[in-house]
Biopython code that builds the backbone (N, CA, C, O; Angstrom):
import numpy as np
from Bio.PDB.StructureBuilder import StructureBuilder

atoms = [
    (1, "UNK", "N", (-20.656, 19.899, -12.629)),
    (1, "UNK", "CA", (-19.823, 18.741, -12.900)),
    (1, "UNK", "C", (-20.744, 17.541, -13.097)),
    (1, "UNK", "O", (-21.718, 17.385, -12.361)),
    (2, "UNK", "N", (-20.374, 16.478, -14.330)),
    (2, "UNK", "CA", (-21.404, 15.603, -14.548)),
    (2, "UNK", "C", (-20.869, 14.319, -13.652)),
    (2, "UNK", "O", (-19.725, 13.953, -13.382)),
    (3, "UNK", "N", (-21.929, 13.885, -13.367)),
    (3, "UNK", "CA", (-21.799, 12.947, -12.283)),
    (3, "UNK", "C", (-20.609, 11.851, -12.903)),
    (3, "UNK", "O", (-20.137, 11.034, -12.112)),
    (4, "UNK", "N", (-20.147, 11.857, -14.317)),
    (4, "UNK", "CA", (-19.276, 10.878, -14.612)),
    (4, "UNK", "C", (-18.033, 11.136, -14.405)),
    (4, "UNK", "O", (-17.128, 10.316, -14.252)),
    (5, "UNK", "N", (-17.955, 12.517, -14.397)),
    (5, "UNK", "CA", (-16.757, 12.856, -14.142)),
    (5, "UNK", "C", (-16.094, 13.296, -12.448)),
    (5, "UNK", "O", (-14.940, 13.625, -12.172)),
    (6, "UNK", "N", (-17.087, 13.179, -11.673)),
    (6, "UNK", "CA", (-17.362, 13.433, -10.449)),
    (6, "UNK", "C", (-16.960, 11.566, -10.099)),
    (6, "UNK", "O", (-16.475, 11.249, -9.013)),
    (7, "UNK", "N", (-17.173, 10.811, -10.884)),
    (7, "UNK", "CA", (-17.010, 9.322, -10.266)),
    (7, "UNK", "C", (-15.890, 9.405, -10.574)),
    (7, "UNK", "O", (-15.192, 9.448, -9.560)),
    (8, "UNK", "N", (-15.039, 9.477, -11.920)),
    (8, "UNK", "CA", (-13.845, 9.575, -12.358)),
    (8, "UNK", "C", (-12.553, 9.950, -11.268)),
    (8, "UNK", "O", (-11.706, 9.177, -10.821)),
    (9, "UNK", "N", (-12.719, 11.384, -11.020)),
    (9, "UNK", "CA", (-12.029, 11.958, -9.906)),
    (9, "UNK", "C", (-12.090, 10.959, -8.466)),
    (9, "UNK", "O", (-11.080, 10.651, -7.833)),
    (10, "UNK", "N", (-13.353, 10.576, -8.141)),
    (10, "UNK", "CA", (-13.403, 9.978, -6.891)),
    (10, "UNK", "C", (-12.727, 8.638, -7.221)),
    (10, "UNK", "O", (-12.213, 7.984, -6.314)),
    (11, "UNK", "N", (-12.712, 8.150, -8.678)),
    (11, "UNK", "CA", (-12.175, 6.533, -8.755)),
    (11, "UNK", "C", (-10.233, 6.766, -7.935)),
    (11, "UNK", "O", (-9.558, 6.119, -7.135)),
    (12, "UNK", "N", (-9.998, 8.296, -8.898)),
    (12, "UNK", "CA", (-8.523, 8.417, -8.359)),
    (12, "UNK", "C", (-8.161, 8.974, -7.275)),
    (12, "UNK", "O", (-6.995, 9.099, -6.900)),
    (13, "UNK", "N", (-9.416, 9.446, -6.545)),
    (13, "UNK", "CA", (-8.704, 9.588, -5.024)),
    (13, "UNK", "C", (-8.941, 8.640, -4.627)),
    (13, "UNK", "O", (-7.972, 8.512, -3.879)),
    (14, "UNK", "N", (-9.708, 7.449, -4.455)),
    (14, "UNK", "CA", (-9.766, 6.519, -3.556)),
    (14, "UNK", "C", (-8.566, 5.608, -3.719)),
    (14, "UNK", "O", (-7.995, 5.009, -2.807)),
    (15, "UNK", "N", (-8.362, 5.594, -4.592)),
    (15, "UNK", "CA", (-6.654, 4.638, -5.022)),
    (15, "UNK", "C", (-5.772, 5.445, -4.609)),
    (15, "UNK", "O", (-5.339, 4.876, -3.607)),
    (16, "UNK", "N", (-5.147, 6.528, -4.738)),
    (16, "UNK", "CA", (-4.607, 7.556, -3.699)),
    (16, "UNK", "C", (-4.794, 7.328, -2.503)),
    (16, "UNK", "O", (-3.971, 6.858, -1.718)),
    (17, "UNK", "N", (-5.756, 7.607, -2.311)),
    (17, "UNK", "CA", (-5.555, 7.133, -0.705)),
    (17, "UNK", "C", (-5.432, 5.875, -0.162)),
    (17, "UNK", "O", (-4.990, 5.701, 0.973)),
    (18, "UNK", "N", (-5.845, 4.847, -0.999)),
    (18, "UNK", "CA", (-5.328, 2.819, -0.232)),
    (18, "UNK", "C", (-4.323, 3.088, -0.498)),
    (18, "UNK", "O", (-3.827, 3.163, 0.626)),
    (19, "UNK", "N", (-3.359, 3.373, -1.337)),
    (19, "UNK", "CA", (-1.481, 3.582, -1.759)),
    (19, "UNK", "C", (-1.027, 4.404, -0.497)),
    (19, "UNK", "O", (-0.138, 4.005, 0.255)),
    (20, "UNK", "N", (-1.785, 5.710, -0.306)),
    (20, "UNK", "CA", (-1.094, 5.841, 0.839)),
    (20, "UNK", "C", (-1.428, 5.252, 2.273)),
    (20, "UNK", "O", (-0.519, 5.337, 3.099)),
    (21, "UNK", "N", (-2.462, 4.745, 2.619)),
    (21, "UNK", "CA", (-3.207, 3.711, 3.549)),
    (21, "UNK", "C", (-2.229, 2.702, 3.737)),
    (21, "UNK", "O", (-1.695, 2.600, 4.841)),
    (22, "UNK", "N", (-1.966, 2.047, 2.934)),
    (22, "UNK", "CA", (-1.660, 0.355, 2.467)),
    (22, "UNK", "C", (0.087, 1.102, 2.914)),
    (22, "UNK", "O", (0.632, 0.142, 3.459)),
    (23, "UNK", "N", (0.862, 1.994, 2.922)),
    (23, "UNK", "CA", (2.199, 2.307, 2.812)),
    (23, "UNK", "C", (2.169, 2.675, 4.219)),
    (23, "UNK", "O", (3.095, 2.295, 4.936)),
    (24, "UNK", "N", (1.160, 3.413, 4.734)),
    (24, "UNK", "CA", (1.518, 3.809, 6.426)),
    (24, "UNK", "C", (1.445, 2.693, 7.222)),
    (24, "UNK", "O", (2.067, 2.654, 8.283)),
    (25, "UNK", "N", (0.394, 1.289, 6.636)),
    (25, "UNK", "CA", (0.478, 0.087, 7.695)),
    (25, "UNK", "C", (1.092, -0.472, 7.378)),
    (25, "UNK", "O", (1.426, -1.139, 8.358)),
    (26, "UNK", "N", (1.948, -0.978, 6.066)),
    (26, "UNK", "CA", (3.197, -1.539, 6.146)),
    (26, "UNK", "C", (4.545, -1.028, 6.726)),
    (26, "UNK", "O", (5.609, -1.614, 6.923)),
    (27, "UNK", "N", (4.123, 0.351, 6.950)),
    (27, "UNK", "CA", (5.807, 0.993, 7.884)),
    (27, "UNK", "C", (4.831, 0.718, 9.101)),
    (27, "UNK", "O", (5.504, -0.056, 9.782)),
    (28, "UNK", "N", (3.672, 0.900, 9.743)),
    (28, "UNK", "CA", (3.585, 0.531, 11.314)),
    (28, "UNK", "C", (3.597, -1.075, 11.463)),
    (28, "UNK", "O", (3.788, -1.396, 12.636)),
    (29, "UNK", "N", (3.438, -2.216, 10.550)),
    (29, "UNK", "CA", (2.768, -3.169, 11.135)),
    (29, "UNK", "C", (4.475, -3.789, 11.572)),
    (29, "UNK", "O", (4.345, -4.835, 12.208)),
    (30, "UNK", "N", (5.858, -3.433, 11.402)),
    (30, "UNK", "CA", (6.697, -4.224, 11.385)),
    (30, "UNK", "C", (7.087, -3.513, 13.435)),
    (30, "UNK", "O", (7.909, -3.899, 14.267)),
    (31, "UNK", "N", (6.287, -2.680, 13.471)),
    (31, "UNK", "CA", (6.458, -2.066, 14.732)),
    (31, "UNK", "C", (5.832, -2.940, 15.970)),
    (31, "UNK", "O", (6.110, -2.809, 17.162)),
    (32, "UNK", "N", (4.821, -3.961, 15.315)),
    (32, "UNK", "CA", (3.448, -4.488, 16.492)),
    (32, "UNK", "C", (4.182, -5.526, 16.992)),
    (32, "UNK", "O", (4.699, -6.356, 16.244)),
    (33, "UNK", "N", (4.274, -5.562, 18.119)),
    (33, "UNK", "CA", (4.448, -6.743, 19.192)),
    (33, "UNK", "C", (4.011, -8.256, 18.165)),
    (33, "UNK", "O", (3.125, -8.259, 17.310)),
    (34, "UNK", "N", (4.667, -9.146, 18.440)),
    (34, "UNK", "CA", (4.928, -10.666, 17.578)),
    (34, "UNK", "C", (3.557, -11.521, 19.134)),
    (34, "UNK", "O", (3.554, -12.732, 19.356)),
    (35, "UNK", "N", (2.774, -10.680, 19.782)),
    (35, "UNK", "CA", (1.874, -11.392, 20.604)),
    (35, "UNK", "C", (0.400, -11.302, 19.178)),
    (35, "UNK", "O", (0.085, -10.432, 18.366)),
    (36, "UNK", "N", (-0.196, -12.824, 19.534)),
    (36, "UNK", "CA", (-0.671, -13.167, 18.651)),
    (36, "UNK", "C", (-1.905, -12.402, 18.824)),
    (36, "UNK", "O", (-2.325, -12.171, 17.691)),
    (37, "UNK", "N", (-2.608, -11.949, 19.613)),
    (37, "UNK", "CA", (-3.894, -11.283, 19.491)),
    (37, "UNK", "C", (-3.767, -9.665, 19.366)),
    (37, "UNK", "O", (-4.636, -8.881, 18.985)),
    (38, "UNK", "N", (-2.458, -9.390, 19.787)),
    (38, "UNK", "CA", (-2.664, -7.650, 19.356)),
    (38, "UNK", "C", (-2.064, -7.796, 17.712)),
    (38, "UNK", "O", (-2.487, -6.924, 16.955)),
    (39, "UNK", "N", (-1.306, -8.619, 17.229)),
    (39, "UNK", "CA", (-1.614, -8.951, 15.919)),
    (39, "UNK", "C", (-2.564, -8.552, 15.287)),
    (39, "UNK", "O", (-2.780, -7.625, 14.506)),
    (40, "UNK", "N", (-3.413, -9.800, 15.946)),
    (40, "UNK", "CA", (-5.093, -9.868, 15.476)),
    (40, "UNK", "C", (-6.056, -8.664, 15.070)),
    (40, "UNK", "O", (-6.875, -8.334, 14.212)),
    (41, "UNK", "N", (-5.321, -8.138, 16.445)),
    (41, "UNK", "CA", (-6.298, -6.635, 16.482)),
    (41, "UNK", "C", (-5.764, -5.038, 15.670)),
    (41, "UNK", "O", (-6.461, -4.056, 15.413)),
    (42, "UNK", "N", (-5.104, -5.137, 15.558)),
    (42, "UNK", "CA", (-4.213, -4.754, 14.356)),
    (42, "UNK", "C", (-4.065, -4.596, 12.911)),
    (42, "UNK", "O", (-3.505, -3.729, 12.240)),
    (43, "UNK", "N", (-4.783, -5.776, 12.569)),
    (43, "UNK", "CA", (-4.619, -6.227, 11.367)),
    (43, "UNK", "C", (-6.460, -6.165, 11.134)),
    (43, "UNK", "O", (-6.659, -5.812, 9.972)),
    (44, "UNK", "N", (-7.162, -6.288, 11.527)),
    (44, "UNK", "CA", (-8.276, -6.587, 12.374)),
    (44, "UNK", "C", (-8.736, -4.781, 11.888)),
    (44, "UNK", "O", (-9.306, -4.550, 10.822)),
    (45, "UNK", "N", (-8.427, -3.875, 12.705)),
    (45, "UNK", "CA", (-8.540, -2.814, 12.476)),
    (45, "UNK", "C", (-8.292, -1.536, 11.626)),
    (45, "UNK", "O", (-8.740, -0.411, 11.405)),
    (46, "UNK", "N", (-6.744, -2.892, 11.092)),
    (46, "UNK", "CA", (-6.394, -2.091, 9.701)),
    (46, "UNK", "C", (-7.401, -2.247, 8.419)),
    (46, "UNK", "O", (-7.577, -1.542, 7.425)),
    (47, "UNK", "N", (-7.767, -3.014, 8.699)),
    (47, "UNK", "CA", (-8.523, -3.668, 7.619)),
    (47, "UNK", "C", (-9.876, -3.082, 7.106)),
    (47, "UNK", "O", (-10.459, -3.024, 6.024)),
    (48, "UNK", "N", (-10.109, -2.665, 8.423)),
    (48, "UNK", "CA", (-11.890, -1.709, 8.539)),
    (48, "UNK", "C", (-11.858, -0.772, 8.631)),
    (48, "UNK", "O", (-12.832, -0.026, 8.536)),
    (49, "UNK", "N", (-10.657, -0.425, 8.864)),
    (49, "UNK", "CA", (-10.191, 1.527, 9.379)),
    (49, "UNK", "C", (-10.324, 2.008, 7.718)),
    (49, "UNK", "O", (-11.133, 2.920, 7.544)),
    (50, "UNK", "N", (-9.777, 1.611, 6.758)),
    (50, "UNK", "CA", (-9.570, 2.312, 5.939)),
    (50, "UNK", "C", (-10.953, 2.951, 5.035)),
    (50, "UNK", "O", (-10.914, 3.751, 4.100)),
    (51, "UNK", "N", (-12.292, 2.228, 5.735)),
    (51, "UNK", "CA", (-13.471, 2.886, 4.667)),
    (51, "UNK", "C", (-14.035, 4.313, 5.412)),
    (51, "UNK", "O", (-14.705, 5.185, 4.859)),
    (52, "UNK", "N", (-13.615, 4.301, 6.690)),
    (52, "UNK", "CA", (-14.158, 5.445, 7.457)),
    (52, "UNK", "C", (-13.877, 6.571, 6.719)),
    (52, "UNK", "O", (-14.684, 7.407, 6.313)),
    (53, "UNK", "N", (-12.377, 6.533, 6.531)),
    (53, "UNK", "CA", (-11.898, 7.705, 5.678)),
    (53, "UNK", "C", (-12.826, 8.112, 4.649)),
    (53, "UNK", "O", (-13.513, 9.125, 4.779)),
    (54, "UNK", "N", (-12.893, 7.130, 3.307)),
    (54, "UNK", "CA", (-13.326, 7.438, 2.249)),
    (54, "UNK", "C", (-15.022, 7.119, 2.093)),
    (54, "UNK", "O", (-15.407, 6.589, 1.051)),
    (55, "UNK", "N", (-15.753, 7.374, 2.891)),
    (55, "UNK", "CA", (-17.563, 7.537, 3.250)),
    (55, "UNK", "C", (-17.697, 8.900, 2.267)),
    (55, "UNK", "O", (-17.969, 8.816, 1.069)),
    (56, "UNK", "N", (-17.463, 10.162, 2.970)),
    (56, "UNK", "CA", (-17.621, 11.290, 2.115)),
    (56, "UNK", "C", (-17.040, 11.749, 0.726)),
    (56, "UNK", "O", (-17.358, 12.809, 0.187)),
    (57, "UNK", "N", (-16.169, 10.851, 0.215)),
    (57, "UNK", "CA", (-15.784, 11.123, -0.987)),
    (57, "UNK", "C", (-16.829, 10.012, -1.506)),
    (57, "UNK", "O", (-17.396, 10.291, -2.563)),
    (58, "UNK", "N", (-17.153, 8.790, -0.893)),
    (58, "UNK", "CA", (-18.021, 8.185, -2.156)),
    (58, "UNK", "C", (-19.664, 8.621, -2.182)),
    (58, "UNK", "O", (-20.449, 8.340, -3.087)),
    (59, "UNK", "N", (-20.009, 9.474, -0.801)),
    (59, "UNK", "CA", (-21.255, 10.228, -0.580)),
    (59, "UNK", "C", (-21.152, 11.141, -1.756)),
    (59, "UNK", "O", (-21.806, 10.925, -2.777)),
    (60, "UNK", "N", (-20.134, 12.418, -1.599)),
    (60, "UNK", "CA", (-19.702, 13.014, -3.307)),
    (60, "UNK", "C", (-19.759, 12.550, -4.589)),
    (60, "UNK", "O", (-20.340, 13.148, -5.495)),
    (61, "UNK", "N", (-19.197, 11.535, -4.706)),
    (61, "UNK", "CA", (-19.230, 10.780, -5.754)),
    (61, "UNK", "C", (-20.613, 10.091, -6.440)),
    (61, "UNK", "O", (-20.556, 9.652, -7.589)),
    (62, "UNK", "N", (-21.956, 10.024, -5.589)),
    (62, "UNK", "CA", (-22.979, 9.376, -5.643)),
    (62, "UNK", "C", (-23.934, 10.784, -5.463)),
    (62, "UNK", "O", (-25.146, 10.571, -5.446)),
    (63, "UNK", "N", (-23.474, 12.253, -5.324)),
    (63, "UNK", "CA", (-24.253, 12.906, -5.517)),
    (63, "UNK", "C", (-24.928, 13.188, -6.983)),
    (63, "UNK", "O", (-24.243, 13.042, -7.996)),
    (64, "UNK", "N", (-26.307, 13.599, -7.057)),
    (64, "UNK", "CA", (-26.964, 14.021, -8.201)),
    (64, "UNK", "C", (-26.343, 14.879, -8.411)),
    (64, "UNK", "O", (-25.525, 15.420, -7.666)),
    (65, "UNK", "N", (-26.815, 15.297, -10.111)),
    (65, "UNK", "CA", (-26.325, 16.369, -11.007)),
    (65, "UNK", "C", (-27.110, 17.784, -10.748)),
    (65, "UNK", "O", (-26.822, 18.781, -11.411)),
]
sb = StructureBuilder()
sb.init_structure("model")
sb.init_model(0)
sb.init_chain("A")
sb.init_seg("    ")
for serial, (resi, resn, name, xyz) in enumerate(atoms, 1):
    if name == "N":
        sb.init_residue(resn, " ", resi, " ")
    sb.init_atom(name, np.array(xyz, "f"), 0.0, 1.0, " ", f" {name:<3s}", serial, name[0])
structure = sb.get_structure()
């Protein structure tokens, strides 16, 4: 597989997955306590949580041919 098409695929899973990312914290965030720092932390964590996931698809994606 040429590495362009190997980026290609990875361009559309990573959008796949923020759509479904971005849809599971808008159904949890209406769940979080209205206290202003677990807010914080929340939002805070949503925010950074989501690259953990996608490390090994862009490690894939940046492999040689």
């Amino acid at each position: 597989m040429t590495p362009r098409v190997r980026k290609l695929i990875g361009l559309f899973g990573i959008l796949a997955f923020l759509l479904a990312y971005i849809v599971l914290i808008a159904d949890l965030a209406p769940h979080v306590p209205t206290h202003g720092p677990l807010q914080f932390l929340f939002y805070a964590l949503a925010g950074v949580s989501w690259g953990i996931p996608i490390l090994p698809l862009i490690s894939w994606m940046n492999r040689g041919a």
